[in-house]
LOKE-909480 format. One record per residue (C-alpha): x, y, z; residue number from 1. Coordinates in Angstrom, 1 decimal, padded with zeros to 4 digits. Last residue first. Layout:
// LOKE-909480
<atom c1="X" c2="Y" c3="Z" seq="NUM"/>
...
//
This chain:
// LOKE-909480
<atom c1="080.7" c2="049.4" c3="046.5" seq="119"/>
<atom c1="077.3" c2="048.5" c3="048.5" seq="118"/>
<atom c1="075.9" c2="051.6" c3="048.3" seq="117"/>
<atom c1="077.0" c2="051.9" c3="051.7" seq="116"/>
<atom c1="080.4" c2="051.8" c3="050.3" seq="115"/>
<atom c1="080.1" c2="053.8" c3="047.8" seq="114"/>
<atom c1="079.3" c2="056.8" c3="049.8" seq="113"/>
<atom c1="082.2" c2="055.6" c3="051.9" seq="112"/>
<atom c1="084.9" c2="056.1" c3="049.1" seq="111"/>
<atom c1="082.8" c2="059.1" c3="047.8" seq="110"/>
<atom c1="083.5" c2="060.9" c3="051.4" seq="109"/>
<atom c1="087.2" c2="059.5" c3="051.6" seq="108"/>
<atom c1="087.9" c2="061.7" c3="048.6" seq="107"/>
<atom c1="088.4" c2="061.6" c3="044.9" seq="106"/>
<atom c1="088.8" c2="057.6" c3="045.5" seq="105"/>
<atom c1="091.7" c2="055.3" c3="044.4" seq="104"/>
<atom c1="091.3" c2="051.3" c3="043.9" seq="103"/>
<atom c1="095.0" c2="050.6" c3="044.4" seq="102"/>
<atom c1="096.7" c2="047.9" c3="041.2" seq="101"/>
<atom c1="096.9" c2="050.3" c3="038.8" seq="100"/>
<atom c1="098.4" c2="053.5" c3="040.9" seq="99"/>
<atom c1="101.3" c2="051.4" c3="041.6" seq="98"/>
<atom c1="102.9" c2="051.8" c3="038.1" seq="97"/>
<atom c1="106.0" c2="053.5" c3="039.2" seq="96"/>
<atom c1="104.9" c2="056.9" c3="037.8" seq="95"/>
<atom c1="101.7" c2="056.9" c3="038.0" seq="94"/>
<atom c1="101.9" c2="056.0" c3="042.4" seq="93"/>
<atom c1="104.6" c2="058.8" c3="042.3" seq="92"/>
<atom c1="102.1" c2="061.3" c3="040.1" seq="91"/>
<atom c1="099.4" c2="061.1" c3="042.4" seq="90"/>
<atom c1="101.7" c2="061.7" c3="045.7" seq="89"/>
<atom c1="102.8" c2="065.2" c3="044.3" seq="88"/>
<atom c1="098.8" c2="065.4" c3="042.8" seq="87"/>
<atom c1="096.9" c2="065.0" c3="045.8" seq="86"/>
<atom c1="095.7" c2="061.5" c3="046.3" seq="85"/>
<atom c1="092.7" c2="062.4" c3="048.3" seq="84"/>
<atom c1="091.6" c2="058.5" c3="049.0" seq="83"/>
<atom c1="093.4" c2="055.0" c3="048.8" seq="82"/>
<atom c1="092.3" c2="051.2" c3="049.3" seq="81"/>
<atom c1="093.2" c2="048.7" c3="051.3" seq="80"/>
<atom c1="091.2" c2="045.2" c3="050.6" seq="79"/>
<atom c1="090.3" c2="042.4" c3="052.9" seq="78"/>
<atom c1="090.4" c2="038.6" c3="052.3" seq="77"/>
<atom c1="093.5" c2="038.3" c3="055.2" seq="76"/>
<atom c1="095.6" c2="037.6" c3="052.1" seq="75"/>
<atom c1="093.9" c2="040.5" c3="050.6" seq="74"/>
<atom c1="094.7" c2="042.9" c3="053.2" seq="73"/>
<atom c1="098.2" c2="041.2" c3="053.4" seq="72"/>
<atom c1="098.8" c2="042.7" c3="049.7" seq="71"/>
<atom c1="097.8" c2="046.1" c3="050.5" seq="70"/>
<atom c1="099.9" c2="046.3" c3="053.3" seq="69"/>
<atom c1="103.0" c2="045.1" c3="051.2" seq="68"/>
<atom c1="101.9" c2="047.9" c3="048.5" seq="67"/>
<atom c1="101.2" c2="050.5" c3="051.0" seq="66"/>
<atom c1="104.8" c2="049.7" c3="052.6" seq="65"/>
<atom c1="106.6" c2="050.1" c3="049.6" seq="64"/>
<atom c1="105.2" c2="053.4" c3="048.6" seq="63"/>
<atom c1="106.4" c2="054.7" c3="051.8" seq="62"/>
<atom c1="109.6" c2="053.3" c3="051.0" seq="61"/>
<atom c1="109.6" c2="054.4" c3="048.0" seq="60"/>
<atom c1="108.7" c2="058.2" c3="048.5" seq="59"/>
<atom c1="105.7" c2="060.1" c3="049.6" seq="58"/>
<atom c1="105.4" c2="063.7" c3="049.9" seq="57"/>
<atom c1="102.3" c2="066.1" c3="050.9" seq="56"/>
<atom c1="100.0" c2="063.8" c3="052.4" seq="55"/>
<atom c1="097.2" c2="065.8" c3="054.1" seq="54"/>
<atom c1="094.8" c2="064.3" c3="051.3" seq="53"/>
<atom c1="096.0" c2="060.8" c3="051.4" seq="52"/>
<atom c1="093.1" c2="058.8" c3="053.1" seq="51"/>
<atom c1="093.7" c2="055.4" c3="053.1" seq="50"/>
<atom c1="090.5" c2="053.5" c3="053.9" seq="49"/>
<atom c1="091.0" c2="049.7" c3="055.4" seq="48"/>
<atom c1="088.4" c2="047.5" c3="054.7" seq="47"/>
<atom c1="087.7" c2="044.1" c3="056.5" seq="46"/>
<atom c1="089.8" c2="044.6" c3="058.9" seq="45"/>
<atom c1="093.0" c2="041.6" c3="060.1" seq="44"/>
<atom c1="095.4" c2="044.2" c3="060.7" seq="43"/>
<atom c1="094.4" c2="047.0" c3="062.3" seq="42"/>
<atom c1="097.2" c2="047.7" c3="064.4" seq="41"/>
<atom c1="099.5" c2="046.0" c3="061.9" seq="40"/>
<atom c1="098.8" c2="049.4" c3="059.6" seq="39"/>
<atom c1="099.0" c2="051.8" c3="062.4" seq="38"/>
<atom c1="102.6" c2="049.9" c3="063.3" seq="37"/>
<atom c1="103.7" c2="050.2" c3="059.7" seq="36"/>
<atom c1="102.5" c2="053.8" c3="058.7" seq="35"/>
<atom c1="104.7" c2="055.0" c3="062.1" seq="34"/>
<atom c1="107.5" c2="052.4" c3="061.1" seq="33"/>
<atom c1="107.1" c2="055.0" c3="057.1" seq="32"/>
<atom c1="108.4" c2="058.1" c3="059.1" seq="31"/>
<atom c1="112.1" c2="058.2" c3="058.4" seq="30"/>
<atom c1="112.4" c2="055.9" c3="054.7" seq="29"/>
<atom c1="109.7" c2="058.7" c3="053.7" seq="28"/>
<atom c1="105.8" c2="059.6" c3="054.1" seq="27"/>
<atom c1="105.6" c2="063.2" c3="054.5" seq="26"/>
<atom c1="102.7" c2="065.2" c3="056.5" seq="25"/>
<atom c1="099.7" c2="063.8" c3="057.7" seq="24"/>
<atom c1="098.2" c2="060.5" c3="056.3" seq="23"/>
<atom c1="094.8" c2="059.5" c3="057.7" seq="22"/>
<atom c1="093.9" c2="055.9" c3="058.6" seq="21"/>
<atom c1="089.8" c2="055.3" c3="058.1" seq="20"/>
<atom c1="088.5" c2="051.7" c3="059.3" seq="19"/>
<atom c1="086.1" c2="049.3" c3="058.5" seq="18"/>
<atom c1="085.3" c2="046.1" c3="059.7" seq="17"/>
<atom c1="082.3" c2="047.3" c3="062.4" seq="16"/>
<atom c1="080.4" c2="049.8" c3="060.5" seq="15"/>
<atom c1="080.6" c2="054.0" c3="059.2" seq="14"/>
<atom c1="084.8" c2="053.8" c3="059.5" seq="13"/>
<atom c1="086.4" c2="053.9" c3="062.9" seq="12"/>
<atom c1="089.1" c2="056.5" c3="063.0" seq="11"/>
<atom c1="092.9" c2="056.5" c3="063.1" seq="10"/>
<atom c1="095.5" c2="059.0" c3="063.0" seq="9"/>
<atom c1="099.0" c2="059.0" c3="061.3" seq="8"/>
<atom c1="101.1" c2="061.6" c3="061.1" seq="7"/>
<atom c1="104.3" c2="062.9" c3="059.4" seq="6"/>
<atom c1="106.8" c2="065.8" c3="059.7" seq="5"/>
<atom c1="107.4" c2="066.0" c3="063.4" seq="4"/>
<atom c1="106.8" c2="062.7" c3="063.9" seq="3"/>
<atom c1="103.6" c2="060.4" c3="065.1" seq="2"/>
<atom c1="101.6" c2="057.8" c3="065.8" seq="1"/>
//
């Protein structure tokens, strides 16, 4: 799913349940039905890996739509969690006070490291 200034792509995570959605570009009021669809595509997973480290911007709305995702993970008894939050997008989730309620990794690696060690 795609514009021409934001991305998303989608890749199977290391077992059935898990899945790794990859933010490209900015994530504003414009691009944010691309995040939505990939989201409600895998609705319903057991873990759903954000990585962030091709995200350069990200504003409200984008925010907004992690945070409703996040919560219909949990309704579903998943989770949605966050990776490479580079320090443009970092400071946005400190700023509002989001950042406290995502588990955030360095890096999608030590995300699934921890993972198989049963994280």
């Amino acid at each position: 799913m795609e514009s021409e200034r934001f991305a998303v792509t989608s890749a199977p995570g290391p077992r059935p349940g898990v899945v790794v959605l990859s933010l490209t570009g900015e994530l504003d009021h414009d691009t944010a039905d691309a995040l939505r669809s990939a989201l409600r595509q895998w609705s319903g997973a057991e873990r759903i890996l954000v990585d962030c480290h091709d995200l350069g911007f990200c504003d409200s709305t984008g925010l907004n739509v992690l945070l409703q995702a996040r919560l219909h993970a949990l309704e579903e008894g998943g989770r949605l969690e966050l990776a490479g939050l580079r320090p443009p997008v970092a400071r946005m989730f400190e700023i509002t006070g989001a950042r406290t309620v995502f588990r955030v990794y360095e890096n999608v690696a030590e995300a699934l490291t921890e993972q198989r060690a049963g994280g």
